[in-house]
C-alpha positions as CSV (number, residue, x, y, z in Angstrom):
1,X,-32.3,25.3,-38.3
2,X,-33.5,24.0,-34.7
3,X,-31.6,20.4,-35.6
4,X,-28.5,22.0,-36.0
5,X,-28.8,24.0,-33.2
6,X,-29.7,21.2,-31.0
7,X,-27.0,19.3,-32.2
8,X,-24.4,22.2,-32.0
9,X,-25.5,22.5,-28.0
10,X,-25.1,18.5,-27.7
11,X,-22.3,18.8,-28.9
12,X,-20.8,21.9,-26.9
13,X,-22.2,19.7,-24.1
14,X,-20.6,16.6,-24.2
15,X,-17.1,18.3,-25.7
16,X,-17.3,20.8,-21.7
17,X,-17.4,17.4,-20.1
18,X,-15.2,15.4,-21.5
19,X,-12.1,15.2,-19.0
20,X,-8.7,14.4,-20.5
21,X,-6.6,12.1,-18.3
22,X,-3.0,12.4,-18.8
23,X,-0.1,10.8,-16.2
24,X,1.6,13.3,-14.2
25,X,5.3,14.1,-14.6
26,X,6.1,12.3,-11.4
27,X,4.8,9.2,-12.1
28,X,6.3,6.2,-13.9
29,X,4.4,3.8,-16.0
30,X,5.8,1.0,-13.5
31,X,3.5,1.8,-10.8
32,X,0.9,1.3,-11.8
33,X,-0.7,-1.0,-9.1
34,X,1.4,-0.8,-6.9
35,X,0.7,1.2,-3.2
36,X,2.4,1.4,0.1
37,X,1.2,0.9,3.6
38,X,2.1,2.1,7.3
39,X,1.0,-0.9,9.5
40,X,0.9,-0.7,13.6
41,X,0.4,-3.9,14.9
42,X,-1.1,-4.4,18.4
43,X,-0.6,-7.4,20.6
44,X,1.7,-9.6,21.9
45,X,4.1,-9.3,19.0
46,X,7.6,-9.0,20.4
47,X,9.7,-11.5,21.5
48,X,8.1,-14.0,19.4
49,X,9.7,-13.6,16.0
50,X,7.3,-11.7,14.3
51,X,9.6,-9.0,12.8
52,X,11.9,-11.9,11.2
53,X,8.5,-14.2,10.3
54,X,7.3,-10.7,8.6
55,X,10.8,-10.3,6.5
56,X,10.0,-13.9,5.4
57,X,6.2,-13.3,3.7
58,X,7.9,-9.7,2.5
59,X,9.9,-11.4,0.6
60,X,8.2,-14.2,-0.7
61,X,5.4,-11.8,-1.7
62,X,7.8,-9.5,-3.4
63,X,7.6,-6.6,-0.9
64,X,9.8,-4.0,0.0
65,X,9.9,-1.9,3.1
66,X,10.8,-2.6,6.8
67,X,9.3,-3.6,10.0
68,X,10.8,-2.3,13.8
69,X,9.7,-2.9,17.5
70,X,8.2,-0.2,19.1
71,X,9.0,0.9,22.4
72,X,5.3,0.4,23.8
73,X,5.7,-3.2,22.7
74,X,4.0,-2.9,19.5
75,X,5.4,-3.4,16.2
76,X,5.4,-0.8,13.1
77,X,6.1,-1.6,9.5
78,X,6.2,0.7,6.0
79,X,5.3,-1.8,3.4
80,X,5.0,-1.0,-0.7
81,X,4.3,-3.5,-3.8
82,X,2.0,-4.4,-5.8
83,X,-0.9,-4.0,-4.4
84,X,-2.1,-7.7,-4.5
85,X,1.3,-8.2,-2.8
86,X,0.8,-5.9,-0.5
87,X,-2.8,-7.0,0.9
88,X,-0.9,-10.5,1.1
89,X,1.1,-9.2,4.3
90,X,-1.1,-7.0,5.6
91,X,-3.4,-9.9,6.1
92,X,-0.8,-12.3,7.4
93,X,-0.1,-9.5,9.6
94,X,-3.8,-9.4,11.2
95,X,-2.2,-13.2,12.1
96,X,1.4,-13.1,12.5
97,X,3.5,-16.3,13.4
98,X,2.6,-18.9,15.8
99,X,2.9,-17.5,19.2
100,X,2.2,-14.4,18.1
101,X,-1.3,-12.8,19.3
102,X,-2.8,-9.7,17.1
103,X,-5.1,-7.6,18.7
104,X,-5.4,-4.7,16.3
105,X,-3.4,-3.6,12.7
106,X,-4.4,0.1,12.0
107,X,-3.3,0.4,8.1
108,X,-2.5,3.8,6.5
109,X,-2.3,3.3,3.2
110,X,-0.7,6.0,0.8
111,X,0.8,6.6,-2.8
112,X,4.3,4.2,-3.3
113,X,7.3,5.5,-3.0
114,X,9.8,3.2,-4.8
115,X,12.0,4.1,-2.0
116,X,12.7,0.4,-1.2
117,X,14.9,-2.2,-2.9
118,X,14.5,-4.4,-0.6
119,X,12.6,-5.7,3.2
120,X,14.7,-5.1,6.2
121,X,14.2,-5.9,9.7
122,X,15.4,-1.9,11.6
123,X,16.5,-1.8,15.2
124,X,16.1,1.8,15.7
């Protein structure tokens, strides 16, 4: 009698801990991987081609988003791809192109969107 009830409270045990993990309705099976990420980069990075030089390793990477100057001379860019992809540009944004000089990228990453088709260079 004490086996079984040892193994009926093992087993009422594990079966209250077990969590089921289902995808939520919002989600598609496509993203998986995938992320998104405000950059603002800090430096000298206006007037030296970085928003165009950024478009570039978007692409090549196979990221979507855009990148714009700031008014206080800094540059801000919404980035979202696969996350390897992704982690591409933020680091060749810690860089940027030749005469570029990078102080400081904070990153805010989030959830992706799928809100992009495409990079693009604003002027807002």
């Amino acid at each position: 009698m004490t086996d079984r009830l040892t193994e009926y409270i093992i087993n009422s045990t594990l079966q209250k801990n077990t969590v089921n993990f289902r995808r939520s309705n919002n989600s598609n099976p496509n993203d998986e991987g995938k992320t998104s990420v405000r950059l603002l980069i800090k430096g000298k990075v206006q007037g030296v081609y970085f928003r165009f030089n950024m478009q570039e390793v978007a692409k090549k990477n196979h990221v979507v988003g855009w990148v714009r100057n700031l008014p206080d001379g800094n540059v801000e860019s919404f980035i979202e791809g696969k996350e390897v992809d992704v982690n591409l540009v933020v680091e060749w944004s810690k860089v940027g192109p030749e005469n570029a000089r990078v102080d400081d990228v904070k990153m805010d990453y989030g959830q992706y969107t799928g809100n992009y088709n495409d990079f693009i260079i604003r002027h807002d």
